[in-house]
Every structure is written in C-alpha cells, then in structure tokens.
C-alpha positions as CSV (number, residue, x, y, z in Angstrom):
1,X,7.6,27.9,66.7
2,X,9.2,31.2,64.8
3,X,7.9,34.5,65.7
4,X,11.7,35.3,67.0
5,X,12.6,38.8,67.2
6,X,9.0,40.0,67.3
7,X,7.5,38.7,63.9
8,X,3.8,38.6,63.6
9,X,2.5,35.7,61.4
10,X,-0.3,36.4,59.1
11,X,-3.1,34.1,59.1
12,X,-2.2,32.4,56.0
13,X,0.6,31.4,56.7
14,X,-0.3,29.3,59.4
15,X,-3.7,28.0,58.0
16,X,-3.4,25.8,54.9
17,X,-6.7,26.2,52.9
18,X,-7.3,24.5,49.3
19,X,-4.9,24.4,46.2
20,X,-5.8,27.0,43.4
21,X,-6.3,25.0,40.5
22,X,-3.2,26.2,37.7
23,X,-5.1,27.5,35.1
24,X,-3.5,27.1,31.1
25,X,-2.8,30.0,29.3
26,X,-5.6,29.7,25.6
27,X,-3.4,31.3,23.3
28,X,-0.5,29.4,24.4
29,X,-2.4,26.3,24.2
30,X,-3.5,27.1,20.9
31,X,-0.3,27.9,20.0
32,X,1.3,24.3,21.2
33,X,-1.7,22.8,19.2
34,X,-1.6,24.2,15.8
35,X,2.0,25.3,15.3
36,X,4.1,22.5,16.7
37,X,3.9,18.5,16.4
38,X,2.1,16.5,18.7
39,X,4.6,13.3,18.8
40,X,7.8,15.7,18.5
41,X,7.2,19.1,19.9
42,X,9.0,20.6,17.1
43,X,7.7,23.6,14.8
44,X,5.6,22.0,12.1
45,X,6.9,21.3,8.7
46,X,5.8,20.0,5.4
47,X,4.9,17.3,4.7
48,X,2.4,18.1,7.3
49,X,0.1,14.7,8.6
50,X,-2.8,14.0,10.7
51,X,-4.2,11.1,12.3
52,X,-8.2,9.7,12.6
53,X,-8.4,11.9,15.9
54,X,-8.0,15.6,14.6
55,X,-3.9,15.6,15.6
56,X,-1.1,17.2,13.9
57,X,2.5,15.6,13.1
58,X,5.5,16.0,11.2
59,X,5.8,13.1,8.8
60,X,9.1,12.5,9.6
61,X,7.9,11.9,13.1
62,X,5.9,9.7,12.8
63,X,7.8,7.4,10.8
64,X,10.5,7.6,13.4
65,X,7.9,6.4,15.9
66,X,6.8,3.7,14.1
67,X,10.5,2.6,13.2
68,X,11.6,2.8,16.7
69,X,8.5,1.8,19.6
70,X,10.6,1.9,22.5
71,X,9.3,2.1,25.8
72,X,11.7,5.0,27.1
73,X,9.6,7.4,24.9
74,X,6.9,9.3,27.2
75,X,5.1,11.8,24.4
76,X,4.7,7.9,22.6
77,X,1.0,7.8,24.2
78,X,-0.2,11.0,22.1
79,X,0.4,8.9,18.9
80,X,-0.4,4.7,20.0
81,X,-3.5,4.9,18.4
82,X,-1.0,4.7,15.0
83,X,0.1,1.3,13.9
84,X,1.0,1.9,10.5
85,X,1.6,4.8,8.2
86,X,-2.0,3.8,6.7
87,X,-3.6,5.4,9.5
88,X,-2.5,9.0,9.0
89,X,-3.1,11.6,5.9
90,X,-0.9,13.9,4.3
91,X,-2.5,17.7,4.1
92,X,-2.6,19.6,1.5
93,X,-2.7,23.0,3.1
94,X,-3.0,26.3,1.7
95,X,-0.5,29.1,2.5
96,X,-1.5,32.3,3.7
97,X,-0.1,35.0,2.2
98,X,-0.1,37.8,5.1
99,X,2.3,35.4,6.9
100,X,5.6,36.1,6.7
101,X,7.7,33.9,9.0
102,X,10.8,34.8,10.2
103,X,11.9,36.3,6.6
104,X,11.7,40.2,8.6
105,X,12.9,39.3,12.1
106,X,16.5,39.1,11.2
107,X,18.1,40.8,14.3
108,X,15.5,39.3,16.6
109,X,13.6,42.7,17.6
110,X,10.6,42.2,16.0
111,X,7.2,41.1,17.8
112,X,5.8,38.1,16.6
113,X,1.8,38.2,15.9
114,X,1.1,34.4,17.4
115,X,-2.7,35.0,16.2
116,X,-1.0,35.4,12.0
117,X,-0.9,31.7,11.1
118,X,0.3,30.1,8.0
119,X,-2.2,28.4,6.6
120,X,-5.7,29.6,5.5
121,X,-8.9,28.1,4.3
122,X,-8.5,28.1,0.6
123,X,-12.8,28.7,0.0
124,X,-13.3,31.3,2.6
125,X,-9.8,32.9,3.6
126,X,-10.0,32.1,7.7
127,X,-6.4,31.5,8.8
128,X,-5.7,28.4,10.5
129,X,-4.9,29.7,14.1
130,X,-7.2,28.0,16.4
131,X,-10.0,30.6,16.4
132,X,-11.8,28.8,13.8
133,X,-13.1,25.0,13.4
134,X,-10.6,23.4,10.8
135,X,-11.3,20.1,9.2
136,X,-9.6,17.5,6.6
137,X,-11.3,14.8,4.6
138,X,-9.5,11.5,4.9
139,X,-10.3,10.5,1.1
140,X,-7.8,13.5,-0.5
141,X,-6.2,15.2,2.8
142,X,-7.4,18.5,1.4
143,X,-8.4,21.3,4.3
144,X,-10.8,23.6,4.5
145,X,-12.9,25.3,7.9
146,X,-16.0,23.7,8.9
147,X,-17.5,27.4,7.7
148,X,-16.7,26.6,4.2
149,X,-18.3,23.0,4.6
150,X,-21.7,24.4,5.6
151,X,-21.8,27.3,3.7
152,X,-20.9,25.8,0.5
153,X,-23.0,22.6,1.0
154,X,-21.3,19.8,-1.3
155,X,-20.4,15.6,-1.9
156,X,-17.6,16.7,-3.4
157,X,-14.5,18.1,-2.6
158,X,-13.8,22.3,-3.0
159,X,-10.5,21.8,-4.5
160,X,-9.6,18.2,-6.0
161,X,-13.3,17.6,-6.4
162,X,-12.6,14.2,-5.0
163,X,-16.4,12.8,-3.6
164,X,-16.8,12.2,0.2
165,X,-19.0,11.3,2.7
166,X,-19.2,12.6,6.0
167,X,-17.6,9.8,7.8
168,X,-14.3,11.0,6.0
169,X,-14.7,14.3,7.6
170,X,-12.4,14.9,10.5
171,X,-11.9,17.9,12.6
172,X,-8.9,19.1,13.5
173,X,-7.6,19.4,17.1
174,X,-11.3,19.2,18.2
175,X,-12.5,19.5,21.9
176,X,-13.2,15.8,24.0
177,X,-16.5,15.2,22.5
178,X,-15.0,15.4,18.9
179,X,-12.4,13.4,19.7
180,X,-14.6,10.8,21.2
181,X,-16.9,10.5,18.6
182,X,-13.5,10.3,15.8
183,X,-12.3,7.6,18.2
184,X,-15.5,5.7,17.8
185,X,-15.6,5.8,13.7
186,X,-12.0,5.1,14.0
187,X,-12.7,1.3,15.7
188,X,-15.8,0.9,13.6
189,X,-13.8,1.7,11.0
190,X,-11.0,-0.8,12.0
191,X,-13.0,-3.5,13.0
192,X,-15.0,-3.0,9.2
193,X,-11.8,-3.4,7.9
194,X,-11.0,-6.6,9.5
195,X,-14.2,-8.3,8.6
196,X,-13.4,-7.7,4.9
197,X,-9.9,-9.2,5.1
198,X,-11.2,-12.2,6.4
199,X,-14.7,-12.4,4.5
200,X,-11.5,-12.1,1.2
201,X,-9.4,-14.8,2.5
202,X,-11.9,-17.9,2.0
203,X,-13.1,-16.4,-1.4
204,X,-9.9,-16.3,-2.4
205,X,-9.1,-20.0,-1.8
206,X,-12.2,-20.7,-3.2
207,X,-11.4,-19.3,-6.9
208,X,-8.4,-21.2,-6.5
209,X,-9.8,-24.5,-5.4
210,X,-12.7,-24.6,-8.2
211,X,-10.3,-24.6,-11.2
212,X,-8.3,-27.6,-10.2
213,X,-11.9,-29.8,-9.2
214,X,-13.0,-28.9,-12.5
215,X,-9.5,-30.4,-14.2
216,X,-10.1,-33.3,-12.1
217,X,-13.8,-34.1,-12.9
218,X,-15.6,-32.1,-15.7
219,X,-18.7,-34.0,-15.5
220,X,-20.4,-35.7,-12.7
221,X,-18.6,-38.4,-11.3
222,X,-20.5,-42.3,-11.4
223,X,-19.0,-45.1,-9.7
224,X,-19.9,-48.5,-11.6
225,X,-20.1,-51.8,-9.2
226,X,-20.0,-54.7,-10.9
227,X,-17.6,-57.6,-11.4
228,X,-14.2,-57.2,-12.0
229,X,-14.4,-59.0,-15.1
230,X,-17.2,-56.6,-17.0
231,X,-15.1,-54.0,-15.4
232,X,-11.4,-55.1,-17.3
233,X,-13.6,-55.8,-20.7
234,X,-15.1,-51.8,-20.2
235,X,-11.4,-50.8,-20.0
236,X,-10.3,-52.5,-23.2
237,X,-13.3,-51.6,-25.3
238,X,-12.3,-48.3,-24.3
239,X,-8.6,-48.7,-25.3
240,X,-10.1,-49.8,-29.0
241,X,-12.0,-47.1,-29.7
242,X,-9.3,-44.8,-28.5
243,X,-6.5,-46.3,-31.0
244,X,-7.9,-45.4,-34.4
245,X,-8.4,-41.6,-33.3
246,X,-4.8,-41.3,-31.6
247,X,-3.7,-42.8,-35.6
248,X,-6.1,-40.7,-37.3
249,X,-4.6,-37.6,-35.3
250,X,-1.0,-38.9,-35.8
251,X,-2.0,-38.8,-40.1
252,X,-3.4,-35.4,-39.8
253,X,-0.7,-33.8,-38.1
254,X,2.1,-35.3,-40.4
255,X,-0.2,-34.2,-43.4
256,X,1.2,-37.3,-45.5
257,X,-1.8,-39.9,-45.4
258,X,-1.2,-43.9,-45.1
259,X,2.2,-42.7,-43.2
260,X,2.4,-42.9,-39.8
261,X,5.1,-40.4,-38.3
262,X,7.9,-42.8,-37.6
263,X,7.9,-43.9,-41.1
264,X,8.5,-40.1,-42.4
265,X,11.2,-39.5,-44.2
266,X,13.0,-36.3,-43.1
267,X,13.6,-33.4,-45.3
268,X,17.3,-32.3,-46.7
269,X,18.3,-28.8,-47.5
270,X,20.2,-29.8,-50.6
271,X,16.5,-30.5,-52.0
272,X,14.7,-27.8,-50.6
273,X,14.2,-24.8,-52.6
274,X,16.0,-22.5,-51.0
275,X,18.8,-20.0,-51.9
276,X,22.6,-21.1,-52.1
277,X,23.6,-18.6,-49.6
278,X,21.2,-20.2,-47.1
279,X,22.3,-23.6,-47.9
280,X,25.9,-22.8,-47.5
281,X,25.2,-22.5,-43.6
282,X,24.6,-26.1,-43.5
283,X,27.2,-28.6,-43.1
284,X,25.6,-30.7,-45.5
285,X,26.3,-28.2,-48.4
286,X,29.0,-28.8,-50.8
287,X,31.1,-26.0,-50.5
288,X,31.4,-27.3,-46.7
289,X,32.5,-31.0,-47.5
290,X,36.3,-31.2,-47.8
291,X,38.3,-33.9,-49.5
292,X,40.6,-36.3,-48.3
293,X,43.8,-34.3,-49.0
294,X,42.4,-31.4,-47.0
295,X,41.0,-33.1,-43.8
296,X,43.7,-34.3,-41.5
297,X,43.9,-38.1,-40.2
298,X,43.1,-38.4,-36.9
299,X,45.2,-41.6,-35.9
300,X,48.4,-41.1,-34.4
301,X,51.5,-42.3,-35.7
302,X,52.7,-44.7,-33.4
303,X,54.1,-48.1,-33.4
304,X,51.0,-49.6,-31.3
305,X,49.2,-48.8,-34.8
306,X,51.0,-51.6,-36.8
C-alpha cells in the first residue's frame, strides 16, 4: 500500500505509538478563571458573585440559571451545586488602579498585559491575577489574599470589621483539594441547616398550642363522680353565687346604685350642659323642630282618602 512513484515511508508513519497528552496553556487557564464567568463565559462584570466552592459568576448569570434550569444547557454542571440565590455572595472587590482597561486601546494596536488585573488586595496591594491565593469571607463578601490573612492575623474583618470564623473563609478558584474540602463544609453546612428548620418547626407549634390549653384549663382539671343528682344541685349552687356578682357588676358599671341598667333612664342634650351651637346639631334641638305650616303632609290627595 502507497510508496507509488518511489516514496520512502518514515517509520512513523507506519508505526502508531502512544497519544501525547494535550497539555493546557497556565496563563490562559488563568486567564479563563479569573477574568471571565464560570456559568457564562462572558468577561466579568459587577456585581461580581461567588459560590461555597471558590467560583466566580456574573450575578446576572446566575439568576438566569436559576430562572431557566433547562436541560439543553451543557456549562449548567459548573453551577448545580446552586439551588438558590442564598448560596452565593456578592464581592466587594477592590480596583486596582494600574489597570486601565480598554480606555487606551482605541484603534486596537495596543498589547494587552494579561498578568495586569483589575482587582487588588486592598491590605497588601497583590493584584488579583492568579499568581496569588485570593480568598472571600462568606459573612461580608469582602476579598482580600490569603497573604493578608496570615500576616495580619485577625477575628475580624480588614475592611467592614464584620467578625468571622474560619469556616467562612473561602478560597477562590482553589486547586482540587480546596475544592474538596469547601465541598465538604458546604454539605455539613447544608445538612446543619436543615436540622435547625426542622428542630423550629415543632417549637413553633408548640408556643402556639400552649396558649390555647391554658384558655381552656387554667388550673388542674378534677373530674367529680358521683350521682347525677349531687351533680345538678353543685351546678345550681353555683348559678346562685354567681347572680349577685353579675348584679353587683351591672350597679358598678351604670354608677347609679339600686338601678339596674335596663331601668336607666337615658340622657337628653336639651339638659346636658353643653353649648347651643353643639346642641343645634341635634334634631332634638329647637331651632330644628318645624311647625305644622312649614312641614308638608305626607298623604296624597286622592279620592281613596275619603
């Protein structure tokens, strides 16, 4: 097979040996990591997110994911571990002020440094590029390099002076063993949160059940067994004491004594003491009442009348 018209094959060329393995360029890996989203692929804009697992996203992104979960979307896998917007924090980055963009490269000419990032560490003034550990804490979203964070030892934050622990530390775009170690707080941390929304659920029904039992018995509840007769006499002795309280309350709230409120009279405005021009409002007033001559007749005059 081949070597027509006096070709000489090489040797490989006809022996097949091993596939080199393809090897990724760093820079441009650190380049896809720290300048562009991880759920989008687009250039990363404020406001600026990250999830439990070090990862970068544009807010808008992710609220498009979690609006629309359909199954046709392949870069969906890089963000499942989000069910709700709960489970991400906004940054609150730091520019750097060497970085200037694309305000100079207006005719498209001009080299662009890929190591000149544009965010630095606001304690120690590392840029953000991927040469240096970054981290976030979870409890303000503030970022700082890991540098800062053992240099400057500290319970509280650099910046917002927010306190923290170190379970709400969280690297950013950390190697495998960082990311499975924030993938094991994360279901601790999940599973933690569970317990205490069901551990609230029966205390809550609690609090609401003890109010009515008290309403229904205040004291300890005693079940008499007897006749039915001693029972009936209990219940009217009971109804005779009761009586002259309910009339003694009935006199004390009328505040006319040896009256009972039935028997009260009610009060006119023509006797009370107040001003004419409040009494004038009333229909009862004299200036209201009209004589016979003024106030129409109301029957009809009809022959049925007669």
């Amino acid at each position: 097979m081949g070597c027509d018209g006096g070709t000489i094959p090489k040797r490989h060329e006809l022996v097949k040996g091993p596939k080199k393995v393809e090897k990724v360029d760093k820079d441009a890996e650190l380049v896809a990591q720290w300048n562009y989203c991880t759920l989008s692929q687009e250039i990363l804009r404020r406001p600026i997110v990250a999830c439990e697992l070090g990862r970068l996203y544009n807010k808008d992104a992710v609220i498009e994911f979690l609006l629309d979960k359909s199954a046709e979307k392949a870069l969906g896998k890089a963000a499942s571990h989000i069910k709700s917007i709960k489970n991400v924090t906004e940054l609150k980055l730091s520019d750097n002020p060497a970085w200037e963009g694309d305000k100079g490269n207006t005719k498209g000419d001009k080299h662009d440094d890929l190591q000149r990032a544009r965010f630095i560490c606001p304690v120690v003034g590392l840029e953000m590029n991927g040469r240096h550990r970054f981290c976030f804490l979870r409890c303000c979203g503030c970022v700082f390099s890991e540098r800062a964070l053992k240099e400057i030892k500290a319970e509280v934050c650099h910046t917002c002076g927010a306190a923290f622990q170190e379970d709400d530390v969280i690297v950013l775009n950390g190697t495998k063993e960082d990311v499975d170690v924030l993938k094991t707080r994360m279901e601790e941390r999940r599973l933690r949160a569970k317990l205490e929304k069901k551990t609230k659920k029966p205390k809550a029904a609690e609090s609401v059940s003890k109010p009515d039992v008290s309403e229904e018995a205040p004291g300890p509840s005693k079940v008499k067994t007897g006749k039915p007769e001693e029972a009936s006499l209990d219940s009217r002795e009971k109804k005779t004491n009761l009586a002259p309280k309910s009339t003694a309350m009935n006199e004390s709230s009328s505040g006319k004594a040896g009256k009972t409120p039935c028997g009260a009279t009610k009060r006119s405005i023509a006797d009370s003491e107040e001003s004419e021009a409040y009494k004038s409002l009333f229909t009862t007033h004299s200036s209201a009442k009209r004589s016979k001559e003024e106030s129409a007749h109301w029957v009809t005059h009809t022959s049925y009348c007669f």
